[in-house]
N, C-alpha and C positions, 0 to 999 in steps of 0.2 A: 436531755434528749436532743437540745436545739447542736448542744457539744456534738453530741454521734453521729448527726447528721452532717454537723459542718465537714468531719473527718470524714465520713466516706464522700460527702461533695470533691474535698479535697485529691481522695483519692482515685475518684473516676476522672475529674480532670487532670489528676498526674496519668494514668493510664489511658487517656486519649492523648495527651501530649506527646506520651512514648509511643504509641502507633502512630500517628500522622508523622514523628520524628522515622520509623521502619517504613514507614511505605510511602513519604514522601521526599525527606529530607536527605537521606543515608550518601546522597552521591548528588549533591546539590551539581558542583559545577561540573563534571559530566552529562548529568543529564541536563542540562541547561545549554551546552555547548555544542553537544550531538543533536538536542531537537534543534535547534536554532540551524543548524549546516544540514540536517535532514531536510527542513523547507524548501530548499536549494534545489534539490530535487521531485521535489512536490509540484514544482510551479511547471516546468512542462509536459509533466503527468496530467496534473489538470487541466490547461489549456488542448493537451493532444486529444482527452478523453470525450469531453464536451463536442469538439469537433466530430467524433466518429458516432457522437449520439444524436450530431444534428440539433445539440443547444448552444446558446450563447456563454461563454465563455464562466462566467461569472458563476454560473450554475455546478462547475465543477470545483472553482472556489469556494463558492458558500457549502459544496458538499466534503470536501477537504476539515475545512473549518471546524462544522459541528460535530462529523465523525471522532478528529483529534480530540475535543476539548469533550466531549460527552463519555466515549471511551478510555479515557482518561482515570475516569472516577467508576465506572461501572463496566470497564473491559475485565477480561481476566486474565489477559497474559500482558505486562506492563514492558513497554517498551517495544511492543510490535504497535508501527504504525497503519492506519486502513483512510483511504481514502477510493473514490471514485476509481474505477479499476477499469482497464481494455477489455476483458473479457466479460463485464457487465455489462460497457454500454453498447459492447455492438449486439447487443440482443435489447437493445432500447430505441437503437432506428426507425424499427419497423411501427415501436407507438408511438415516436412523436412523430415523423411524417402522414400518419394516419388519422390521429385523434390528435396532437398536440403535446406543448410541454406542458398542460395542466391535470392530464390525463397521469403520465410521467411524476409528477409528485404526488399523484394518487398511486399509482403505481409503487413507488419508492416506501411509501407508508405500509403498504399490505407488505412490501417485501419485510419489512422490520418485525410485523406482527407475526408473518411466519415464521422469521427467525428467532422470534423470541420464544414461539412453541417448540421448537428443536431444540432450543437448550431446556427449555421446560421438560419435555422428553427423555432427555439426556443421550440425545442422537448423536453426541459425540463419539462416543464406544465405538462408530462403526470405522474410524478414522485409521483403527489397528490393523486393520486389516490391508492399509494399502501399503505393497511392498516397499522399501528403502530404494531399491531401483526405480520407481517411480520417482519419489520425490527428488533425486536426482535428477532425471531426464524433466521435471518440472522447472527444477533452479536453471538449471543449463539452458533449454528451450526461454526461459524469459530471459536470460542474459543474451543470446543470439535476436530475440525478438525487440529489444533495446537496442541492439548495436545496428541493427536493420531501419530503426526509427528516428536513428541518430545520423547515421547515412546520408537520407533524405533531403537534411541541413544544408550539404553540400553543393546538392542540385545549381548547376549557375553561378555560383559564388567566384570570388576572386583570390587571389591568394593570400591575402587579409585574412579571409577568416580561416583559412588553416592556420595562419599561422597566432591566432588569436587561440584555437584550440591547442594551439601546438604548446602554447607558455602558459594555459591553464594544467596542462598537465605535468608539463615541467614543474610550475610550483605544488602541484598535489605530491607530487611523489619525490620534490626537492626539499620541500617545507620541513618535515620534520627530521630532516638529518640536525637541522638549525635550531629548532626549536619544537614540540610539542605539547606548550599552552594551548592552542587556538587547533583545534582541527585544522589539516591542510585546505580542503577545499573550500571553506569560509575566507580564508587567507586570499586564495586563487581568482574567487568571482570578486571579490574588493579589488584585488588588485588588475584583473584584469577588466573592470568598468572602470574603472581611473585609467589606466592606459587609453583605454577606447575614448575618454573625454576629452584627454590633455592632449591626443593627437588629430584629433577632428574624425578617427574612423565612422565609415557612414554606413556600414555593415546593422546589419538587423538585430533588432534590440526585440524588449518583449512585448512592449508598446506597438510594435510593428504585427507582427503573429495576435495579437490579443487585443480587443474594445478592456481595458482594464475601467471601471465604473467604481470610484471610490463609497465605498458605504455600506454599513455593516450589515449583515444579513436579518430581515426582520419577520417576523412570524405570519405566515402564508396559507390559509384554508384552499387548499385544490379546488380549483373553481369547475367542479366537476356535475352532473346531477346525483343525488345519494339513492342511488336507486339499482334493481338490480343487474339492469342492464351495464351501467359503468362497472359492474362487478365482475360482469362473465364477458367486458373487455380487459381490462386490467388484470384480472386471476393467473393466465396462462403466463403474463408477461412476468408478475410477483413471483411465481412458483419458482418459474426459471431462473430468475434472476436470485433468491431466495438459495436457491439448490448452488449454485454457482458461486455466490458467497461465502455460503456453508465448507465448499471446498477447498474453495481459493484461503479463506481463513485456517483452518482448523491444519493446513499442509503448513502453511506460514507458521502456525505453533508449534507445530513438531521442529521445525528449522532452528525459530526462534529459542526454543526451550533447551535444545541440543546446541544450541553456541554459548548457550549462559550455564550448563549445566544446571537447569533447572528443570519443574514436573509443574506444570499448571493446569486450573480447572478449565476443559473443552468447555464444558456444558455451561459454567458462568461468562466465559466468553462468547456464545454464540445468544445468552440472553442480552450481553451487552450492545452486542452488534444490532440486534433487533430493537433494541430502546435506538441505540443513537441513527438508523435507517431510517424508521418511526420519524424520530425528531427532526431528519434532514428533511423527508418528503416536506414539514412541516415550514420549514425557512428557504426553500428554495431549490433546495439541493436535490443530486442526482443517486441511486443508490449504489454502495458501494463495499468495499471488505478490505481485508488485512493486504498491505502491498507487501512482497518479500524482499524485491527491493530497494526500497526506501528502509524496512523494519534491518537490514540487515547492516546495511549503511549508518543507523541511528545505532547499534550494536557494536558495532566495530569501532567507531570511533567513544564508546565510554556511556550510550546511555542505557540504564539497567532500569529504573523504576518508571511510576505514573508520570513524573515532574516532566521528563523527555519529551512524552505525548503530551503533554497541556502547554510546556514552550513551544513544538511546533503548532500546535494548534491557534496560540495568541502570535505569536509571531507570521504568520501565514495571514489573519485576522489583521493585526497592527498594517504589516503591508497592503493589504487590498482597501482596510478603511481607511490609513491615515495616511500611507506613503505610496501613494500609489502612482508618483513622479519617481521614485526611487524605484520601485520594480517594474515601472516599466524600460526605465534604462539601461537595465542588466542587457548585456547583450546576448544573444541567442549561444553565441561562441562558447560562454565559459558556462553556458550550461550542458551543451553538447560536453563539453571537456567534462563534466563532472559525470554525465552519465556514462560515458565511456570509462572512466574510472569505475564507475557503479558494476559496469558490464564486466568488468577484469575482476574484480572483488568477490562479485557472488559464483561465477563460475566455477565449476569444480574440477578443478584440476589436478585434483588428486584421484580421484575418479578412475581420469583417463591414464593414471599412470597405475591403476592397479587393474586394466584391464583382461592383461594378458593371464591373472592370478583369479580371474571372477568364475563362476560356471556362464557358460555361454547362454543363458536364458537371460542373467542378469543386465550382462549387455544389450540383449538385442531388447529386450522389455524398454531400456533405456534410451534404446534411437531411436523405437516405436513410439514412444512417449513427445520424445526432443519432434520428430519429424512428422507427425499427426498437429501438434502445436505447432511448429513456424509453417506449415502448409494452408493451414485452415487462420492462422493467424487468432488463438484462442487455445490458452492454456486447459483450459475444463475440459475439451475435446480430447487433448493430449493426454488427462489422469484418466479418463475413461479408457482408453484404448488402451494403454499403458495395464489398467486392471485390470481388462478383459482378457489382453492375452495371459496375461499371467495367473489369472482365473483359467484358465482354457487349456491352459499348458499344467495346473495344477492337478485337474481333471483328469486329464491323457495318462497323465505319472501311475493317477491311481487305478488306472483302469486298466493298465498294460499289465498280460499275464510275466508272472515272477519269472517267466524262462525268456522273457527276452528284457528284464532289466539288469 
């Protein structure tokens, strides 16, 4: 008896070994190489996004952080990264200038619990529904809304920091004629904060833009009253915030899913995002969802499984608690350079050259989308409109007597 038992011991831990070997192992130094140069771009997302929520900096680190590392293990589409997002926290303004940021990780918490009922629900299904034209005019609209954000960098500067951006992108798109070990832009920000040191440039680092407070994120009861009045403060702000995640995620999977040639579960995704929302409110963090460009970036350069998300997630973690001399040195330059790479990459440019072959709804659905989002500065806005005409025009089609179609 104690024999048949040793043998299937044996053989459950041969058949955990070979799943953790499928779903963690299969593409070690890809995904290990792609999360690590996806951080890269992490770090002025964070810093931008905290800023337009009216918290301190740190808050979109610590929500970077636990998103990575928590979805990680309990997301559902592996290799789409989420962190803290523009079009979440400009709908977070209005409660921390109001009630605070402790209200704000109260906040963040209810948004997790809702999301974890959406995928409970299995509210995913409704996601089919949104035309291909949209999610086009979505990617493109956040590529034009990056390059816009990137801009800004320039404001005042000297000719130093063009020209600092100028040999960060030189090496992104020199690098791999040479070689293709190392991601280009990993290559790029090293080489271009060594330049910046060994020549004395006195150009803006990240140290400069960011209070960087080294130390890890530690567990945080929202110093709120539990009553129901903090309730039917916070609710409106959850919902939205909650619904907007829901979207911003679940469009990033279709993306994500259609560059891997792959089919993943919506609904265990949106229950992931709800756990690791939950857990951010709970350390600090601001709420947040799937980024498309960051996840597409970590995609393109080789990361396919969970291991991608948990190297940026510790390596984002490692810099803020342990090196936090080292990222703050990066200079602003060869992150502007990367996001502008970022901006050239996700755009669709194939798009625009099958324009003239599209039905004319499909287009205009598609600059209704692009030009609702960079107006309002708020992608969510953009897929609304984006569906509504295209709801509206779906309508018309059917209503119109058969002698004038």
């Amino acid at each position: 008896m104690h024999r048949v038992s040793l043998i299937l011991s044996n053989g459950s831990v041969s058949e955990l070994l070979q799943s953790i070997k499928r779903t963690w192992l299969f593409n070690v130094r890809g995904d290990m190489l792609a999360g690590i140069t996806a951080t890269l771009a992490l770090i002025p997302d964070c810093i931008a996004f905290a800023f337009i929520a009216g918290v301190d900096p740190m808050v979109g680190f610590y929500s970077a952080i636990c998103m990575l590392i928590i979805l990680a293990f309990f997301g559902g589409r592996p290799a789409m990264l989420s962190s803290s997002a523009g079009s979440m926290a400009v709908l977070m303004t209005a409660l921390v200038a109001r009630h605070g940021v402790e209200y704000l990780f109260a906040a963040t918490v209810l948004t997790g619990v809702l999301q974890w009922f959406m995928g409970v629900f299995k509210m995913g299904r409704w996601m089919k529904y949104i035309p291909r034209s949209v999610v086009v005019g979505f990617i493109n609209a956040l590529a034009i809304l990056i390059l816009v954000a990137q801009l800004r960098h320039f404001h005042g500067e000297s000719w130093g920091m063009y020209a600092m951006v100028a040999l960060t992108l030189a090496v992104i798109f020199l690098w791999p004629r040479l070689s293709k070990a190392i991601p280009s832009p990993l290559i790029a920000v090293a080489l271009v904060t060594g330049v910046a040191f060994v020549v004395g440039w006195n150009g803006k680092t990240v140290g400069d833009i960011a209070d960087i407070a080294s130390g890890f994120p530690l567990f945080h009861m929202p110093d709120v009253p539990l009553n129901a009045e903090t309730l039917l403060i916070i609710f409106p702000y959850a919902f939205s915030l909650a619904l907007v995640g829901f979207i911003e995620t679940l469009l990033t999977q279709d993306i994500v899913d259609e560059m891997t040639d792959t089919k993943t579960n919506k609904d265990r995704e949106m229950k992931g995002q709800g756990i690791a929302n939950a857990a951010t409110g709970f350390f600090g963090g601001m709420a947040g969802c799937a980024l498309i460009a960051e996840s597409a970036i970590n995609v393109k350069l080789g990361g396919r499984g969970r291991l991608s998300n948990l190297t940026a997630g510790v390596v984002l973690l490692l810099l803020v608690a342990c090196f936090g001399s080292v990222l703050k040195a990066i200079p602003v330059a060869a992150l502007v350079g990367v996001m502008l790479m970022v901006c050239f990459e996700i755009f669709d440019w194939k798009f625009l050259g099958q324009i003239r072959s599209l039905p004319i709804l499909d287009t205009v659905v598609m600059l209704v989308t692009v030009v609702v989002s960079v107006v309002t500065d708020n992608l969510a806005f953009g897929v609304l409109a984006g569906v509504g005409l295209f709801a509206v025009s779906a309508v018309n089609r059917r209503r119109r007597p058969l002698t004038q179609r």
